[in-house]
N, C-alpha and C positions, 0 to 999 in steps of 0.2 A: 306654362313653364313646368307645373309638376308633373304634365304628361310625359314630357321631353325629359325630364328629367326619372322619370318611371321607367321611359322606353329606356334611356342607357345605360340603368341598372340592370335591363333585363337582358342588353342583348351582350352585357358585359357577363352574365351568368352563362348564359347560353354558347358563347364562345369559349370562358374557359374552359366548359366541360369537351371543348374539341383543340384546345392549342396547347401550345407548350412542350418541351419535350416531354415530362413526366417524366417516370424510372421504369425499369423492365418491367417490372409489377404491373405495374397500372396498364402496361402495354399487354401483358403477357392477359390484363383481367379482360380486356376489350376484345383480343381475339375469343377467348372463352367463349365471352356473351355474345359474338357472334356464333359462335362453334349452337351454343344453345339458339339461339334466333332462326337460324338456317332450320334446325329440326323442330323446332315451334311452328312456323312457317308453312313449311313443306309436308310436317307429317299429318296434319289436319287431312282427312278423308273426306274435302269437300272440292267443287269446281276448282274454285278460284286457288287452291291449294295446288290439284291436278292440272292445271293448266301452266300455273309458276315452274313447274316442276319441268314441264314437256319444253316452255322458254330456254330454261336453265340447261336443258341437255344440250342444246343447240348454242348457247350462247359463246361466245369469246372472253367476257370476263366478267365479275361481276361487283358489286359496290351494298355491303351488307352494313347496315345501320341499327345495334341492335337496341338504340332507343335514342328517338328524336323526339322532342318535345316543342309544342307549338302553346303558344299562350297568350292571351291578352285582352285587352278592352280597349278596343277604338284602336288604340297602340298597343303592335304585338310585334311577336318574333318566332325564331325557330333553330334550334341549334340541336346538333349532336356530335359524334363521333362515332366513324366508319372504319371499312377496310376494304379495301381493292386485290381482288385475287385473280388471278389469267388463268391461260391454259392453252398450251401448246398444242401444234399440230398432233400431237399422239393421245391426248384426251388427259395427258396431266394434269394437275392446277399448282399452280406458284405458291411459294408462302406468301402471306399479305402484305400491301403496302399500306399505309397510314393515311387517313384522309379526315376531314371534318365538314359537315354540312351545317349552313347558318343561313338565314335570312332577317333583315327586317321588315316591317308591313304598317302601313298605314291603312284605315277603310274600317267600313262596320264590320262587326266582329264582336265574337266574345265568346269566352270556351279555355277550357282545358283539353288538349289530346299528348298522349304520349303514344306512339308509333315504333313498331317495327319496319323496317324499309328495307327493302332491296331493289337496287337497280340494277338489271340486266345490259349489258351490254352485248349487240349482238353480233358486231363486224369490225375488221380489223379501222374504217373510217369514222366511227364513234369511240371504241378505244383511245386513237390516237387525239380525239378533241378534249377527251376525258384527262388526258396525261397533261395535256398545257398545266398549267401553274395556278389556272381557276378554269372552273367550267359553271356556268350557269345553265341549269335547264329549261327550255323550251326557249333558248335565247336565240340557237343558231336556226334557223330556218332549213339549212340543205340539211338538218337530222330530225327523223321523223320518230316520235315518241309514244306509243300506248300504255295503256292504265290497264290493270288487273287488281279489282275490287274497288280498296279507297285508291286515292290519289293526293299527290303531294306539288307543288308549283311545276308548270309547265308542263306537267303529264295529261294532256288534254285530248293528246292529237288517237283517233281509232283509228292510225292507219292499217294497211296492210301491207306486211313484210318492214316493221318497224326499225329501226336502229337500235333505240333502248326501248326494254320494256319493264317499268315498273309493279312493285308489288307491295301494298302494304297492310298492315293488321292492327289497327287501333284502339285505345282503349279511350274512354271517355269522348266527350262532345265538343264541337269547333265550328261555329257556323258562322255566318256572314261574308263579306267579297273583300279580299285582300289584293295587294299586290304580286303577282305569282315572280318566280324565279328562284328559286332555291344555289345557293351557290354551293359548287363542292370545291375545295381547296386541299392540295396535297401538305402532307406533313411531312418532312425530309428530316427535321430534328426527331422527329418520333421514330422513323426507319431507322436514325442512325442508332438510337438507344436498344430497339429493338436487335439489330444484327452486331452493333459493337463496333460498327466501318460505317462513310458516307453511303447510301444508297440511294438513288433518285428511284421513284414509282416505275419506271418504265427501265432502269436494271431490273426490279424483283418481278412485275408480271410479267415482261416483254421476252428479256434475256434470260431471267431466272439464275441472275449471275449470285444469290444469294440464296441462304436456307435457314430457318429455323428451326430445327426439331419439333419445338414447342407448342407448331403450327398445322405439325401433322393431324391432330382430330380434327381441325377446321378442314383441312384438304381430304381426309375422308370421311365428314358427313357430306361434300362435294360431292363426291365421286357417287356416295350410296344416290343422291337424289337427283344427280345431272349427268353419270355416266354417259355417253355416247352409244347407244344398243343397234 
């Protein structure tokens, strides 16, 4: 019982830091620390940096997480808050749409990780599973998923010519066998605060029927490390 009651303390911390609408602030603070994440990430002058980078040029859209955090003993969890940014045929990128990633986990374990995450999305058939209303990863089978460095639920698969391709950069220790699956869930009250109107995820990547000003340094450290050449 105190387990049970440990885990839904924890994954009640871990989800708020991804729900709710919050106020522009809060909104406008998320896109920053991705704005910072992306160039954390990507400006490292190592492989697995070079390689995110060469993903990212090529990709359709992308899903930037600029701190998820994984924790527990026996019973754990994993929550954060994201942001989903497109790009159109002409090598644009969208202002962001709002997202939250969370998991529960039963299984040995034990650890502290806080992570940067990005998932790469690489075709317009992964996109569009991405936009549903929840997406689990490594859940759907016809989408095939690769890892660049660490790895996060369901990023297991080394295919070739991937759908999504993840990337992440951890700090601290997490070990033992979990339950994999990480869910990602759209935030549609956090969009609406952010642009001031309703906007569903797939008006602001898709259509780009919306803008943010405020959004532009995120859409050009984009551009600087996934240009199209």
């Amino acid at each position: 019982m105190r387990r049970a009651i440990l885990l839904l303390a924890l994954l009640g911390g871990l989800s708020g830091c991804a729900g709710g609408p919050g106020s522009p602030s809060e909104q406008q603070a998320l896109v920053d620390r991705a704005t910072l994440a992306v160039q954390d990430m990507l400006g490292d002058d190592t492989a697995p940096a070079r390689d995110a980078a060469a993903r990212l040029r090529s990709a359709r859209a992308v899903i930037i997480c600029p701190r998820v955090f994984r924790a527990g003993f026996i019973l754990g969890g994993e929550g954060g808050a994201c942001v989903l940014v497109g790009r159109d045929g002409a090598g644009s990128w969208s202002s962001p749409a709002f997202y939250g990633i969370g998991t529960g986990s039963f299984g040995l374990q034990a650890g502290l990780q806080d992570s940067q995450v990005m998932i790469m999305i690489m075709n317009d058939r992964a996109l569009n599973a991405v936009l549903a209303s929840q997406f689990t990863l490594g859940a759907d089978a016809s989408l095939s998923i690769a890892t660049i460095g660490g790895g996060i639920g369901g990023a297991t698969t080394a295919a070739v010519g991937p759908d999504i391709v993840t990337y992440t950069k951890s700090r601290g220790l997490f070990a033992g066998v979990t339950l994999e699956g990480s869910i990602l869930s759209s935030r549609e009250e956090q969009n609406q605060v952010y642009y001031g109107r309703p906007a569903s995820a797939r008006q602001i990547v898709v259509d780009m029927a919306v803008h943010n000003p405020a959004a532009d340094p995120l859409r050009a450290v984009l551009m600087r490390y996934g240009s199209r050449r």
